[in-house]
VOBA-1610 file (N, C-alpha, C; in pm, whole numbers, padded with zeros to 5 digits, always signed):
BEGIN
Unk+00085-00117+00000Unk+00000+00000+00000Unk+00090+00124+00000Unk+00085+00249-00086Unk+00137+00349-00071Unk+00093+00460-00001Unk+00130+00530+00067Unk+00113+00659+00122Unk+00102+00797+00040Unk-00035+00837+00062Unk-00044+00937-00017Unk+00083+01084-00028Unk+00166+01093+00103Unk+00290+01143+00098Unk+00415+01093+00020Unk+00424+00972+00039Unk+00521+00905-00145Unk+00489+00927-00257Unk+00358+00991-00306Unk+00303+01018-00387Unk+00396+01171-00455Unk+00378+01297-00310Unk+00403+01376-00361Unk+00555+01436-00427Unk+00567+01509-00517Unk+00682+01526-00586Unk+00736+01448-00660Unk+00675+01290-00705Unk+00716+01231-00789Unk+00702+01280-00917Unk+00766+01251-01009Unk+00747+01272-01109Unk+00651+01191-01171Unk+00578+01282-01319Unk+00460+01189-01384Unk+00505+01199-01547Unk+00492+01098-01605Unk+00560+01078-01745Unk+00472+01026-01794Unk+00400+01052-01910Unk+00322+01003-02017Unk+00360+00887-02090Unk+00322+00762-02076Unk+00381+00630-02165Unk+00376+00664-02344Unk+00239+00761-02360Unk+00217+00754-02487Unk+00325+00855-02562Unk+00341+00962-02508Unk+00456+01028-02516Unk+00572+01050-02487Unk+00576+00961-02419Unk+00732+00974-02309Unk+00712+01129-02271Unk+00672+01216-02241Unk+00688+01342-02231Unk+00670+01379-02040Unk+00738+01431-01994Unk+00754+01483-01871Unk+00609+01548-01817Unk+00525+01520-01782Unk+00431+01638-01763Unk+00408+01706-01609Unk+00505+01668-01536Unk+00529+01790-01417Unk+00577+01717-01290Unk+00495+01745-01200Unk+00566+01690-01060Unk+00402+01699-00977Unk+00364+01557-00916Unk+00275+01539-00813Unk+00249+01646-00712Unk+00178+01735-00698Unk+00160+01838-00560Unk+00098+01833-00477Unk-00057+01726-00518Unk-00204+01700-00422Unk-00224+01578-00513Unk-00262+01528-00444Unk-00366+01417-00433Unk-00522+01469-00362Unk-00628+01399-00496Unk-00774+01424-00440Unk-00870+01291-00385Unk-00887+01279-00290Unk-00936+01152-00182Unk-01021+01130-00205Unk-01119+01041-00220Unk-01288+00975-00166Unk-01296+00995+00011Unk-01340+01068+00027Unk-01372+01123+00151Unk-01431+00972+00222Unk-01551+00900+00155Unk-01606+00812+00158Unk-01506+00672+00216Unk-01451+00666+00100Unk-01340+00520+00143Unk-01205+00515+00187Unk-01156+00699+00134Unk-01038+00746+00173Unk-00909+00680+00064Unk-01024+00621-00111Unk-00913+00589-00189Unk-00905+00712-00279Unk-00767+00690-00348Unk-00705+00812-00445Unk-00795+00862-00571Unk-00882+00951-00582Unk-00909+00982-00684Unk-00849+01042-00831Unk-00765+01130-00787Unk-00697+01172-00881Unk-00564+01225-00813Unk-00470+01254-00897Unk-00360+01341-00880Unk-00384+01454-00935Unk-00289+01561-00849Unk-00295+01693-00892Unk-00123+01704-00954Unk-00091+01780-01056Unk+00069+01726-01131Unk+00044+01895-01156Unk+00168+01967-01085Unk+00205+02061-01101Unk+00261+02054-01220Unk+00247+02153-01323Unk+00333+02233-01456Unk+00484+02211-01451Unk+00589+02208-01531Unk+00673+02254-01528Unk+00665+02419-01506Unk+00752+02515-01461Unk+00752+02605-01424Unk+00680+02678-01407Unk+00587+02623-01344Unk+00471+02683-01217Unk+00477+02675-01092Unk+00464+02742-01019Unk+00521+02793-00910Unk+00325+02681-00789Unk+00406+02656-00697Unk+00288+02594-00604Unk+00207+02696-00506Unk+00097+02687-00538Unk+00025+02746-00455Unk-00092+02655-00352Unk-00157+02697-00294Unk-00228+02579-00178Unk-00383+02602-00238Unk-00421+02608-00384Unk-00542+02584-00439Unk-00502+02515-00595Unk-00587+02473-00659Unk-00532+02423-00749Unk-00533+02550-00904Unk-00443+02553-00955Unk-00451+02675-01052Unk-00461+02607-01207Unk-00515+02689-01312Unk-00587+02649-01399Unk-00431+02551-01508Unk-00336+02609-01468Unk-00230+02500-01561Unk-00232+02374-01484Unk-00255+02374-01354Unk-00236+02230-01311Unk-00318+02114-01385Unk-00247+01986-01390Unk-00359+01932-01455Unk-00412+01809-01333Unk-00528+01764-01333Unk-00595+01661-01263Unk-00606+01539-01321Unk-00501+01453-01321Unk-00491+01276-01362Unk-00582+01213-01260Unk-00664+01135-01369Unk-00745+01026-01285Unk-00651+00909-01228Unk-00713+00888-01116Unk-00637+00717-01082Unk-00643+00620-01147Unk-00767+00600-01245Unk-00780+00544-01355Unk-00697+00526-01470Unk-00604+00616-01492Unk-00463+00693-01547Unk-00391+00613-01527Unk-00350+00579-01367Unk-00223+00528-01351Unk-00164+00402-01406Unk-00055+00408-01462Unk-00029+00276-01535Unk+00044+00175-01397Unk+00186+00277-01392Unk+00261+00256-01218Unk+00271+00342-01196Unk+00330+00300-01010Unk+00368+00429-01007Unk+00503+00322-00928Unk+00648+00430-00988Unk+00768+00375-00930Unk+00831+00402-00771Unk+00953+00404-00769Unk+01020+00490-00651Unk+01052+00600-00699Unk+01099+00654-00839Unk+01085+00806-00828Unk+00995+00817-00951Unk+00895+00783-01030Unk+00872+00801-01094Unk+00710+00794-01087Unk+00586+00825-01206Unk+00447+00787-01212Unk+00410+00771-01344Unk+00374+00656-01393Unk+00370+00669-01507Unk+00205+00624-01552Unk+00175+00722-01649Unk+00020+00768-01706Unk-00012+00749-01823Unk-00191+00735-01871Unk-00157+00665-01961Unk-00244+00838-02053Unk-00221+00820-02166Unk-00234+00972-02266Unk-00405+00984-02267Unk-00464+01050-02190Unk-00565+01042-02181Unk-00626+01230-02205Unk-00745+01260-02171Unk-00778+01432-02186Unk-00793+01420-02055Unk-00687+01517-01991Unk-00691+01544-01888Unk-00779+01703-01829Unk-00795+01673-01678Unk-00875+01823-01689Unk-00754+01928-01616Unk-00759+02073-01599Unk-00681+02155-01601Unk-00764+02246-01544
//
C-alpha cells in the first residue's frame, strides 16, 4: 500500500509520449473510502500554490499505469486543467 505522501513530488511521465508532464503536488481523496481519486501534477515552471490553478492538470487514478520509486507513469488520456 502506498502513502499518499510518497506520492508527492514524484514525477509523472506520459507512456504515450514519453513526455515529462510535471511533478505530483495533491492528491484528491474519496472522503467516503479514503481511496485516491486523482492526482494533482504541477506544470513545469509553475510555481505551487495551496489551491489548485488552472495550468495544473488533474490525472485520474484510472490513469495510472505505475507508479515507481521516483517516478508515475500515465496513460495519454484528456486530462482536466
Amino acid at each position: 500500500m502506498i502513502k499518499t505522501t510518497e506520492l508527492r513530488q514524484l514525477d509523472v511521465i506520459s507512456i504515450d509520449e514519453g513526455r515529462f508532464l510535471g511533478r505530483v503536488c495533491d492528491v484528491d481523496l474519496d472522503p467516503d473510502t479514503g481511496r485516491i481519486k486523482a492526482l494533482i501534477v504541477e506544470r513545469p515552471g509553475s510555481r505551487f500554490l495551496w489551491f489548485v490553478r488552472s495550468d495544473d492538470l488533474e490525472i485520474s487514478w484510472r490513469d495510472v499505469v505505475l507508479v515507481g520509486e521516483d517516478v508515475i507513469l500515465v496513460k495519454n488520456r484528456t486530462w482536466r486543467r
